[in-house]
Residue, then its C-alpha position, 0 to 999 in steps of 0.5 A: x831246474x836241474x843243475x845243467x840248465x842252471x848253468x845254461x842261464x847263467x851263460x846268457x846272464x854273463x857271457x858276452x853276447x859274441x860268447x858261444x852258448x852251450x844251450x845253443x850248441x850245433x849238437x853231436x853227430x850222434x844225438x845223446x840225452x843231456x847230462x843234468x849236471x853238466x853242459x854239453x862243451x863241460x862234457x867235451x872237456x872231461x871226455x877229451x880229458x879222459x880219453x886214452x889220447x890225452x894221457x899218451x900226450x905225456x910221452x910225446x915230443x914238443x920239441x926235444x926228443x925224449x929229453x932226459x931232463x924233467x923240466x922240457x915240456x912234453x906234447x901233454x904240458x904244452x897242451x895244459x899251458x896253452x888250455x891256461x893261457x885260453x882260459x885266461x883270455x876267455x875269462x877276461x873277455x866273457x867267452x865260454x871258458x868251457x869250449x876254451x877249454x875243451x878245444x885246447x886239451x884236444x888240439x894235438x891229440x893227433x900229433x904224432x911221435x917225435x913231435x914235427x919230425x914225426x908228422x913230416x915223415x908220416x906227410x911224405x908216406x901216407x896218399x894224400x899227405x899227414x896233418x895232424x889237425x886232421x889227425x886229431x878231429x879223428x881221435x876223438x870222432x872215430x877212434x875214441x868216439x867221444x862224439x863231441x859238438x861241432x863247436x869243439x871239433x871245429x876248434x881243434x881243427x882250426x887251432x893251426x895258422x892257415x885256418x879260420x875258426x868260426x867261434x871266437x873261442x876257436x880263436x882264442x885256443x889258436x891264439x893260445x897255442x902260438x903264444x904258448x910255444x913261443x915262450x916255452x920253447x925259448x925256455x926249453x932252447x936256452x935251458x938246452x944251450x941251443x940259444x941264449x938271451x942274447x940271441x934273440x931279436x932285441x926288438x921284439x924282447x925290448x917290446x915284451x920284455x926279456x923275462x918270460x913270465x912278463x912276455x907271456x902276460x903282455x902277449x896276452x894283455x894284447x889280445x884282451x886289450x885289442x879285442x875287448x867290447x869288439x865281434x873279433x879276437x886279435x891282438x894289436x897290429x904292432x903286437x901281432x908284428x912282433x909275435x911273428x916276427x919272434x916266430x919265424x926266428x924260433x922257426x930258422x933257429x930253433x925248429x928248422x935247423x941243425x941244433x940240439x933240438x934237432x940232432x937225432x930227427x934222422x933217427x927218429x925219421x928212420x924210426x917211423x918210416x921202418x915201422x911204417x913199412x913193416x905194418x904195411x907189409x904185415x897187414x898186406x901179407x896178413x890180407x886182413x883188410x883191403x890193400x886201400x884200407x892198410x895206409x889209413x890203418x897203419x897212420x892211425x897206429x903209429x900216430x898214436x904211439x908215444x916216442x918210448x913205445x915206437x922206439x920200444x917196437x922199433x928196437x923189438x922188431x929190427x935190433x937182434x937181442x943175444x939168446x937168453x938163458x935166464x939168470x942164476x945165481x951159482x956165483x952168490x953160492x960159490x963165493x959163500x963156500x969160499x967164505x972164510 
């Protein structure tokens, strides 16, 4: 017995019997041959981990567009709070911590620049609109080919609220992702001025606590507590109230209005949309591939650039730049024959 199907046994042995199994995986659209070392959602985690996606998530947009503080979270360590709370929940609910994980560190690898704004704008050029759900499940099956399992691509496209996931670890990783940015996003806005403490509803920070580090143990207590011993993962009505209901302030006070946070989304639409238009014309006037093929070529490319390298094209391609004629150091000579 090698070491993967060891791994396999000790599945069935300890996990809870409503736990998604590695042995009995829906398997990959591709079929390849097992690893003796790892099981198949462990190799889901490392691909996803190692894929060029997940490490261009550093310089991607959470909230705060390229904020020069180091301390506001990225796309990247949102994605590792949210794999941490989902591993949390899962451990302590017997799940398999491994599709846990591998769906959270690739939720949002088709998130574009600019967070939310950058998707809103990409929404309203590309036929047939942007999601980047969507977006992410081709990541991974077609423009990085990890050829992952069904149960981790159905998770990462269900992580988002307005789908249903089939495993209760797609659960999980959805439940994690509100339960993350919820709190970080507090911290980032009241680290930024946007808000304070005080801003926030007082009901909901009397029922969790007005400390982060306890608001975010409760909500995730809640989820154990509610969801222990049953077929279903939740939390608890009364905690669920609360959870949405600091949401949608977050949503009318933070990410939907005219603060900070949002202050240079006009700039960031414009941005996208330029580069949108360009690349379109380029591979239009280029004719390298058909006309119908250029909007899903033109949304792959930009969706995947960081905030920095679509800033950096953007300025390369519509900011002039003064004629250079390199550097010299005749002053350095001058002032050393001047020398007394």
């Amino acid at each position: 017995m090698n070491v993967r199907e060891k791994l396999e046994q000790r599945e069935f042995k300890f996990l809870s019997d409503i736990a998604t199994k590695s042995a009995n995986s829906k398997g990959r659209k591709l079929p390849e041959q097992q690893s003796d070392m790892r099981t198949d959602f462990q190799r889901d985690r490392d691909r996803i981990l190692h894929s060029k996606a997940f490490r261009r998530l550093k310089h991607k947009t959470q909230v705060f567009l390229s904020p020069f503080d180091d301390h506001f979270r990225t796309r990247l360590t949102h994605t590792l709070e949210v794999s941490q709370i989902g591993r949390s929940i899962a451990r302590a609910l017997d799940l398999n911590e491994d599709l846990v994980e591998a769906i959270a560190l690739g939720h949002d690898l088709g998130h574009t620049p600019f967070g939310h704004c950058g998707e809103g704008v990409l929404d309203e050029l590309v036929p047939g609109g942007f999601n980047h759900n969507i977006q992410s499940v081709r990541v991974v099956e077609i423009i990085e080919h990890l050829n992952l399992c069904q149960e981790t691509i159905e998770g990462i496209m269900t992580h988002s609220w307005g789908y249903t996931p089939t495993t209760p670890e797609g659960k999980v990783v959805q439940l994690a992702d509100k339960i993350a940015y919820i709190n970080h996003d507090i911290e980032d806005s009241i680290r930024a001025g946007v808000i304070s403490e005080n801003d926030l509803p007082k009901d909901c920070i009397e029922y969790f606590s007005p400390v982060q580090s306890k608001r975010l143990s409760k909500m995730i207590h809640e989820i154990i507590n509610n969801s222990a011993g049953k077929a279903d993962i939740a939390m608890s009505d009364e905690a669920w109230a609360y959870t949405t209901k600091l949401r949608k302030w977050m949503f009318d006070n933070v990410y939907n209005d005219t603060s900070t946070a949002k202050l240079e989304e006009n700039k960031a639409r414009g941005v996208i949309r330029d580069l949108y238009n360009y690349y379109s014309n380029m591979l239009q006037d280029m004719k390298i591939c058909s006309d119908i093929k250029i909007p899903r070529v033109v949304t792959d490319y930009i969706s995947g650039m960081t905030d920095r390298y679509a800033v950096e094209r953007y300025k390369e391609l519509f900011i002039p730049t003064g004629l250079k004629c390199g550097t010299k150091d005749d002053n350095l000579f001058k002032l050393a024959n001047l020398a007394q």
